[in-house]
ZALUMSE-382581 format. One record per atom (N, C-alpha, C): atom name; residue in three letters; residue number from 1; x, z, y. Coordinates in Angstrom, 2 decimals, always signed. Atoms other than C-alpha are relative to their C-alpha. Layout:
N
atom; res; n; c1; c3; c2
CA; ala; NUM; X; Z; Y;
...
This chain:
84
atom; res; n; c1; c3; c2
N; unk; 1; -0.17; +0.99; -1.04;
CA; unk; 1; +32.81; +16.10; +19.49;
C; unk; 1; -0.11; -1.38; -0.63;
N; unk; 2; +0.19; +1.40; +0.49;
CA; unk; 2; +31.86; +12.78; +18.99;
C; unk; 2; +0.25; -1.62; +1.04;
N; unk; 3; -0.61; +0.72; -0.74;
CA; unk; 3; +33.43; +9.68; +20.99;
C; unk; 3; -0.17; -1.70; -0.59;
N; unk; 4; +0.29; +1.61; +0.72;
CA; unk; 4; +31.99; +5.87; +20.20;
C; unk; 4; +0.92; -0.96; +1.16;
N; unk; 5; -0.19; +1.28; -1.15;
CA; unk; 5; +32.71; +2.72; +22.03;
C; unk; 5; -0.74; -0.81; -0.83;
N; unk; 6; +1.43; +1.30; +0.10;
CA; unk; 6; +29.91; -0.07; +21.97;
C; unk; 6; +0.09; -1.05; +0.64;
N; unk; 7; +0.00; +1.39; -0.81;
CA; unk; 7; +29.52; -3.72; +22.85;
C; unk; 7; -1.77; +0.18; -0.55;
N; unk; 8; +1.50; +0.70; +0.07;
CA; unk; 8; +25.93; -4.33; +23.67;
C; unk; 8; -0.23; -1.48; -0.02;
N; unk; 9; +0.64; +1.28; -0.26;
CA; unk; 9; +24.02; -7.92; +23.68;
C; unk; 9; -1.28; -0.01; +0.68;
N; unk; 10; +1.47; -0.14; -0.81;
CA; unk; 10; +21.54; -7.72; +26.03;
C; unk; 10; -0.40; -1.28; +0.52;
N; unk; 11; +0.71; +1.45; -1.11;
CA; unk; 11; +19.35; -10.61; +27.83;
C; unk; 11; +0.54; -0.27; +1.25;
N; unk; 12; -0.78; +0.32; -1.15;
CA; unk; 12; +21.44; -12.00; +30.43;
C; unk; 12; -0.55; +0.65; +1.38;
N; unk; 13; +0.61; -0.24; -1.19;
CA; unk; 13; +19.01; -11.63; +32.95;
C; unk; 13; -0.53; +1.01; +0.09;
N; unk; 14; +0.00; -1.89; +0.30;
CA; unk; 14; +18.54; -7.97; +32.00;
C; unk; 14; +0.91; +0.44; +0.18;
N; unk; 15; -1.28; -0.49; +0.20;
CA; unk; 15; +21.89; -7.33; +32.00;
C; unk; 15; +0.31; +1.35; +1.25;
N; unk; 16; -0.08; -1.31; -0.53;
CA; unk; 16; +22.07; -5.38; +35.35;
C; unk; 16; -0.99; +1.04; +0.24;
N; unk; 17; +0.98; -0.93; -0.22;
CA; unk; 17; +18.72; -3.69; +35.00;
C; unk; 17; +0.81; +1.36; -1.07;
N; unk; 18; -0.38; -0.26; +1.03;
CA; unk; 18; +19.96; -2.81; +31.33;
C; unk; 18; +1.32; +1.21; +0.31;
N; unk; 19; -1.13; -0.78; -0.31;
CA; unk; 19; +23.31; -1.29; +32.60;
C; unk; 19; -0.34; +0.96; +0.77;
N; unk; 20; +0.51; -1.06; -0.22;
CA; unk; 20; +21.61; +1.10; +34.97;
C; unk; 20; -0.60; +0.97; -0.53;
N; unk; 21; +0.56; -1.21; +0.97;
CA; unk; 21; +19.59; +2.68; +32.68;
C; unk; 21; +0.55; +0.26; -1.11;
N; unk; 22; -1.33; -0.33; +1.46;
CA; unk; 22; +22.51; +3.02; +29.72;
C; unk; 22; +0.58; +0.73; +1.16;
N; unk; 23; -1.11; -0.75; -1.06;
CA; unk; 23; +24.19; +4.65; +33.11;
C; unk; 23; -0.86; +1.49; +0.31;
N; unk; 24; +0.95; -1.38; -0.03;
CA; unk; 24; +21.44; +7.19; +33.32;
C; unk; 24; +0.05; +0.87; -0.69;
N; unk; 25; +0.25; -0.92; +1.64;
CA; unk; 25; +21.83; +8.61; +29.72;
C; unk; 25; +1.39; +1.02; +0.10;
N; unk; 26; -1.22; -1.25; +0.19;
CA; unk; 26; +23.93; +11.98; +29.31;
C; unk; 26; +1.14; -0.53; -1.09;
N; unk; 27; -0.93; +0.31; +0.79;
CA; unk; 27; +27.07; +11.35; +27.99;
C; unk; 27; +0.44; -1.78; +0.16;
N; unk; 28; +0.14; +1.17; -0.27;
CA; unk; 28; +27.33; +7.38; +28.78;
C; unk; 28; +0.56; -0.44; +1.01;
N; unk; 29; +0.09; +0.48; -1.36;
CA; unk; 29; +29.13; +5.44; +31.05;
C; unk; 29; +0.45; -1.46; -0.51;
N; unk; 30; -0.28; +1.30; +0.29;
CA; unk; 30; +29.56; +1.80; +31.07;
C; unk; 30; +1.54; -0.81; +1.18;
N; unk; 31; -1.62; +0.31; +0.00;
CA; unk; 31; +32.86; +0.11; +31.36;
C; unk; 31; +0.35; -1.91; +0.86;
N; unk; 32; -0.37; +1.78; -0.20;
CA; unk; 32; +32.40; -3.80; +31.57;
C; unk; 32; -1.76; -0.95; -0.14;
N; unk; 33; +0.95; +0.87; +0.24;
CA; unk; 33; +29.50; -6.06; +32.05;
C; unk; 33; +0.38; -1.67; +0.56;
N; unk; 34; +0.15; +1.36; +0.09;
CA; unk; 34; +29.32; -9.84; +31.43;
C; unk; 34; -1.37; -0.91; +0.15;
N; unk; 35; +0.83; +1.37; -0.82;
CA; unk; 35; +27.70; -13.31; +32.95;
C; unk; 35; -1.07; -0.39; -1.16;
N; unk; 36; +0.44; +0.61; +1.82;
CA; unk; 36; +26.79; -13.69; +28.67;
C; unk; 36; -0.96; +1.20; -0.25;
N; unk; 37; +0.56; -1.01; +0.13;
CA; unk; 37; +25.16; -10.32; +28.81;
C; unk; 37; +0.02; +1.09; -1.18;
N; unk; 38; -0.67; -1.15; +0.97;
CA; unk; 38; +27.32; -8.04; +27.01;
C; unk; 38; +0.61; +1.13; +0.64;
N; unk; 39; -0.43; -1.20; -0.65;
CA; unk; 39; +28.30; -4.40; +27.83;
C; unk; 39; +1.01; +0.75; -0.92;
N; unk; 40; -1.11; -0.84; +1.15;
CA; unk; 40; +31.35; -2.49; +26.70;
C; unk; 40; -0.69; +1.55; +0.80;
N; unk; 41; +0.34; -1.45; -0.17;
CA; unk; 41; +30.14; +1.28; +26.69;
C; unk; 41; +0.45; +0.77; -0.87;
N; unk; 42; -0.31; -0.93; +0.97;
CA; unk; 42; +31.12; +4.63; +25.58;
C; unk; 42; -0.73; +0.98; +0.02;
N; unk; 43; +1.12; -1.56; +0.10;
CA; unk; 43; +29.08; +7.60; +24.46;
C; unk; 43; +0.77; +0.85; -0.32;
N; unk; 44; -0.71; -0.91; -0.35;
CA; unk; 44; +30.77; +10.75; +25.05;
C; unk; 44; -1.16; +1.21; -0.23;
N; unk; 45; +1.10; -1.25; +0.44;
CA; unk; 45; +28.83; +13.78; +22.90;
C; unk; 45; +0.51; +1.13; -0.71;
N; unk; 46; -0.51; -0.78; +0.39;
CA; unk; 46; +29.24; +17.07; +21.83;
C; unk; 46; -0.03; +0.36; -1.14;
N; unk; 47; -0.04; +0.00; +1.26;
CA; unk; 47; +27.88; +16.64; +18.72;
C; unk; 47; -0.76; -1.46; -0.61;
N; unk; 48; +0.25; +1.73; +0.40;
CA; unk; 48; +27.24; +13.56; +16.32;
C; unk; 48; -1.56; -0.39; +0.06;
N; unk; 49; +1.00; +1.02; -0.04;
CA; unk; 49; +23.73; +13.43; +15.81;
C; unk; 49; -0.79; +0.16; +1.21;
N; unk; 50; +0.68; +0.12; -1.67;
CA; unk; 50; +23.10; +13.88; +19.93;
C; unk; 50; +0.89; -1.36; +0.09;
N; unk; 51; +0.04; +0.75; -0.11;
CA; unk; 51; +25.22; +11.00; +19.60;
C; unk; 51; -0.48; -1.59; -0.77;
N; unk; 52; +0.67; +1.27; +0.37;
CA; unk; 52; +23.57; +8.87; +17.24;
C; unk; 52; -1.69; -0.09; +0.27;
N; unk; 53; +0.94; -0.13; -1.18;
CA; unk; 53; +20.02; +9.84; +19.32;
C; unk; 53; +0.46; -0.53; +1.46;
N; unk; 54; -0.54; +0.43; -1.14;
CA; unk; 54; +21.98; +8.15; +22.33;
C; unk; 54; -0.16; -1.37; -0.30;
N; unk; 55; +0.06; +1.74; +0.66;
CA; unk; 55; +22.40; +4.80; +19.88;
C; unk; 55; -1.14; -0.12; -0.05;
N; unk; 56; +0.72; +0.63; +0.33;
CA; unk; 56; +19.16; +4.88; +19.07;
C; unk; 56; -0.95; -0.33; +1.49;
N; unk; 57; +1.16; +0.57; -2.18;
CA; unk; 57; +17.23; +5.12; +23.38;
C; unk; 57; +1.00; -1.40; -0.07;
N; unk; 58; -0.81; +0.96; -0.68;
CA; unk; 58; +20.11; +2.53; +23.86;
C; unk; 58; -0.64; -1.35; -0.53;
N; unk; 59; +0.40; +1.29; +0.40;
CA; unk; 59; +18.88; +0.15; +21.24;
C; unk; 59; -1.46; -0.41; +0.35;
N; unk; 60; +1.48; +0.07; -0.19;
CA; unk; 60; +15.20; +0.92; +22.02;
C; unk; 60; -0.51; -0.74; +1.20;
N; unk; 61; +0.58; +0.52; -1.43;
CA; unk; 61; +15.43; -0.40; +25.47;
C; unk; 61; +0.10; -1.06; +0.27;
N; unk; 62; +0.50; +1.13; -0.33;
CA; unk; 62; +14.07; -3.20; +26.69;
C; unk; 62; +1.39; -0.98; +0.31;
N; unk; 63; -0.94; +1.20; -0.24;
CA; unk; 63; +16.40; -6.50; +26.85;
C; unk; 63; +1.08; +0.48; -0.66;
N; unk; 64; -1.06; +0.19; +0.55;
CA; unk; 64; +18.64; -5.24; +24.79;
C; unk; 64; +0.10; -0.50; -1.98;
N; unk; 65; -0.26; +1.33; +1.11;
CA; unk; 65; +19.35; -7.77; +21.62;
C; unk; 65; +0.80; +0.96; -1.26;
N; unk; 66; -0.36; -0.57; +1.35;
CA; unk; 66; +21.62; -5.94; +19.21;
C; unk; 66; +1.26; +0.53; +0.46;
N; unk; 67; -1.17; -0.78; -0.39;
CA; unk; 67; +24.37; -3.14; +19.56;
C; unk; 67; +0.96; +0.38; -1.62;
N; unk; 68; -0.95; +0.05; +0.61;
CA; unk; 68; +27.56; -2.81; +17.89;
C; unk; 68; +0.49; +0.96; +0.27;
N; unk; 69; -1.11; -1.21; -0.31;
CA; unk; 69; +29.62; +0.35; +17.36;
C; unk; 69; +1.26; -0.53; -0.54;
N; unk; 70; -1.09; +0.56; +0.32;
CA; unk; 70; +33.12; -0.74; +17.44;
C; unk; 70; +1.53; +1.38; -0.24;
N; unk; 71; -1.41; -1.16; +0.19;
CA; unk; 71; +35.27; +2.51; +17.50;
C; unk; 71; -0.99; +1.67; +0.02;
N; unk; 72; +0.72; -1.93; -0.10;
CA; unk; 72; +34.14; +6.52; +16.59;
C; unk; 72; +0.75; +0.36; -0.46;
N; unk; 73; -1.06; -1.01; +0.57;
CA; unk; 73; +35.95; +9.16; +16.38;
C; unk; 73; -0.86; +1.49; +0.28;
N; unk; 74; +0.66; -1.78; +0.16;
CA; unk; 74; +34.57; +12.97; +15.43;
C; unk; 74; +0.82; +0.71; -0.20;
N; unk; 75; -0.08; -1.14; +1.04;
CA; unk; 75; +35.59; +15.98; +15.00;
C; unk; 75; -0.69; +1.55; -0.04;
N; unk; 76; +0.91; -1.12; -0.08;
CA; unk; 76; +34.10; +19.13; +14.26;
C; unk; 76; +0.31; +1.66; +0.93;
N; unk; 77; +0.06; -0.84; -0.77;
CA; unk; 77; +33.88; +21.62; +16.24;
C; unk; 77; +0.97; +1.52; -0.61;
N; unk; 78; -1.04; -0.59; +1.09;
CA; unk; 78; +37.11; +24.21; +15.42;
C; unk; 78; -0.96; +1.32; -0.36;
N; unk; 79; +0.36; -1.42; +0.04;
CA; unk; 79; +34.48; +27.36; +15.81;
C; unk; 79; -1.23; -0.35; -1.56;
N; unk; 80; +1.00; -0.06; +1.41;
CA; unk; 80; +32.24; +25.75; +12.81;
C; unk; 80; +0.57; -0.69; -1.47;
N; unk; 81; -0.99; +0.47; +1.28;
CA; unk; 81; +35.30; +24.73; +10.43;
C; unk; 81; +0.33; +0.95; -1.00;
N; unk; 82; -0.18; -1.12; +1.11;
CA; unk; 82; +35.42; +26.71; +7.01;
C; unk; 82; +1.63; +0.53; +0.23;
N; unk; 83; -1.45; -0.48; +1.01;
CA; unk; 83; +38.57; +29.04; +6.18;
C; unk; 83; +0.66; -0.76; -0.60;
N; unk; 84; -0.44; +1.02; +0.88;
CA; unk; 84; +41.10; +26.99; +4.33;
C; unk; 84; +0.37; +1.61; -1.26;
């Protein structure tokens, strides 16, 4: 399980195109959008690198300026954790 939180910088005047389509993506929902054209979002995945394939459509898309991961938390899945 893998659990981010993100502040985007997107182009102001992108901002609510931008937030619809970050609202489209599995696992994703957006939290807060600003007049400055910043988005607080969280990606919500079952495993890490479906969620760092989530960071990377997010950054790829149009009007958006530069993304920040501000909080992650993982952990592994208890059915693929070795024996101690």
């Amino acid at each position: 399980m893998s659990i981010s939180g993100l502040v985007l910088h997107v182009r102001p005047e992108q901002a609510e195109e931008v937030r619809d389509k970050v609202s489209e993506l599995d696992g994703v929902e957006v939290h807060a959008v600003t007049d400055e054209g910043r988005l607080v979002v969280t990606v919500d995945q079952p495993e890490d690198h479906k969620a760092a394939d989530t960071f990377t459509a997010i950054q790829n898309m149009d009007g958006v300026l530069n993304t920040s991961l501000v909080y992650n938390y993982f952990e592994q899945d208890p059915a693929e954790k070795e024996p101690a």
